[in-house]
ZATOR-491878 format. One record per residue (C-alpha): x, y, z; residue in one letter. Coordinates in pm, whole numbers, plus 50000, padded with zeros to 5 digits. Last residue first. Example, Ala and Ser with C-alpha at 12.3 -4.5 7.8 and 13.67 -1.06 7.14 Angstrom:
2
     X     Y     Z rest
 51367 49894 50714    S
 51230 49550 50780    A
END
This chain:
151
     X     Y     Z rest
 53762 41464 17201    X
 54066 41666 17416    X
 54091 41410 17722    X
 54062 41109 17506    X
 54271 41250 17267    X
 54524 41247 17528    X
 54440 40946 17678    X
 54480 40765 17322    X
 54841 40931 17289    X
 54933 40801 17680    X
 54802 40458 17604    X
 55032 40383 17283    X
 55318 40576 17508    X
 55311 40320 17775    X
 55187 40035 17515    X
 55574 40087 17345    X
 55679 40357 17067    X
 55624 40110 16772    X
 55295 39961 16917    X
 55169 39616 16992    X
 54811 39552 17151    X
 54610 39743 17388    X
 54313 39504 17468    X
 53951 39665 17360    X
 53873 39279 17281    X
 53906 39341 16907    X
 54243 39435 16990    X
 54323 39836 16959    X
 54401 40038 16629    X
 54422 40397 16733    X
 54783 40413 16833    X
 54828 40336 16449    X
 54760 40734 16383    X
 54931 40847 16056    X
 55022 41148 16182    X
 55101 40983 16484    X
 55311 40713 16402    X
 55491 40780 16020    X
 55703 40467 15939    X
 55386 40229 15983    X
 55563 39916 15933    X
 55392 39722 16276    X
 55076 39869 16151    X
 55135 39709 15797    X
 55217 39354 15997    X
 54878 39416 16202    X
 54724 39448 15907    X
 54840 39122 15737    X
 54730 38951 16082    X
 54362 39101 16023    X
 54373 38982 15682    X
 54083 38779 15628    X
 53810 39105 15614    X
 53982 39171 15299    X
 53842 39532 15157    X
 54077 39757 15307    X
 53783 39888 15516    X
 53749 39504 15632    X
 54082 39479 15743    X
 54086 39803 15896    X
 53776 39695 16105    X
 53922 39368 16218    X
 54264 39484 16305    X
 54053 39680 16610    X
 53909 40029 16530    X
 53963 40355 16793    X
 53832 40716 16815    X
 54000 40999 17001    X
 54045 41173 16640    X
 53864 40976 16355    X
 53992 40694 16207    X
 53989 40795 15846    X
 54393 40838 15862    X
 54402 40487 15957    X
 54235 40362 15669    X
 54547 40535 15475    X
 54772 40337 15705    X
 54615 39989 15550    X
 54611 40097 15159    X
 54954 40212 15202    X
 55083 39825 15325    X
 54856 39660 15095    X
 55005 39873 14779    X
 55395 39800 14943    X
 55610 40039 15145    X
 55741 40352 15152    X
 55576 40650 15383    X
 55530 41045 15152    X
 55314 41235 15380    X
 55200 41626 15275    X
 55073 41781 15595    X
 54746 41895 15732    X
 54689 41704 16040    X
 54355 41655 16205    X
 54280 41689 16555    X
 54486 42005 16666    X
 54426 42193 16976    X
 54488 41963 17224    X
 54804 42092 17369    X
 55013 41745 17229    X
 54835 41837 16837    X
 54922 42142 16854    X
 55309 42121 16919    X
 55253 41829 16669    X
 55144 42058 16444    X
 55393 42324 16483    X
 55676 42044 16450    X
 55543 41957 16126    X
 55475 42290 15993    X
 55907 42310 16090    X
 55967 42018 15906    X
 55826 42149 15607    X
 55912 42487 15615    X
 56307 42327 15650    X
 56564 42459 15883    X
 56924 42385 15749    X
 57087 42054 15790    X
 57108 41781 16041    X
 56946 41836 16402    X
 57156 41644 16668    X
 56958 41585 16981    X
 57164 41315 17208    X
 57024 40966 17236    X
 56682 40795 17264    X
 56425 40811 16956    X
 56093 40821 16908    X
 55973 40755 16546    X
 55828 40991 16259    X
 55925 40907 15888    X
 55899 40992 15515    X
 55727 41371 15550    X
 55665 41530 15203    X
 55770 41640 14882    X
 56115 41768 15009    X
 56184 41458 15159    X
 56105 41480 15541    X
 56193 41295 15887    X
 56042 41368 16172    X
 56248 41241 16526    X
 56050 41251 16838    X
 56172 41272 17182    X
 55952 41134 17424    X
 55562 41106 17490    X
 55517 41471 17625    X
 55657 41599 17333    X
 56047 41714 17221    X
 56138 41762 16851    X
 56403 41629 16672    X
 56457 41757 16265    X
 56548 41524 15985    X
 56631 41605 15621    X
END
């Protein structure tokens, strides 16, 4: 199931399993929602909606991303980051418990299919630098400004 929502940042595509949200990317092109409303999707959309007006910090929904042991152990130390908060490669690498894999992190950033609800805008270079970011440094900035402003 996948259902297009608009935000500030772009057009944002959430994509759900019945257990659970699977993906969250922009995306260009025509909206085209597939299938039925879903609960799921639609609690998603709500807390996004939230989440852009400033009013939501933490989100409450069931995620469900693929990838490898390493790759889940990174995002879900970016789900402790707190709200308007940011860590450089360095501290996720350590709270995944292998300080030497600050370029294995970035890689599991760089797979993160769920942006924003799990929040890899957060991670920054150890310098403060903005670094890589699925949706581009323009909209990397723009999510950390608005939590930022809302903190």
């Amino acid at each position: 199931m996948k259902e297009y929502f608009y935000s500030p940042v772009g057009k944002i595509c959430i994509e759900a399993e019945e257990d659970g949200i699977t993906a969250l990317y922009l995306e260009d092109g025509p909206v085209k929602n597939d299938g039925p409303d879903h609960p799921l999707l639609r609690k998603a959309g709500k807390e996004l909606e939230e989440y852009f007006a400033g009013k939501r910090k933490n989100f409450d929904l069931p995620l469900k991303p693929a990838g490898t042991e390493f790759q889940k152990a990174v995002w879900k130390a970016l789900r402790e980051i707190p709200y308007g908060e940011t860590r450089c490669y360095l501290d996720i690498a350590k709270a995944v418990a292998n300080p030497k894999a600050c370029r294995a992190v970035g890689g599991a950033n760089h797979q993160n299919p769920i942006m924003i609800f799990i929040p890899c805008h957060r991670v920054i270079g150890k310098d403060g630098s903005l670094t890589g970011f699925g949706g581009g440094i323009a909209v990397k900035w723009a999510l950390l400004e608005l939590e930022r402003k809302y903190r």
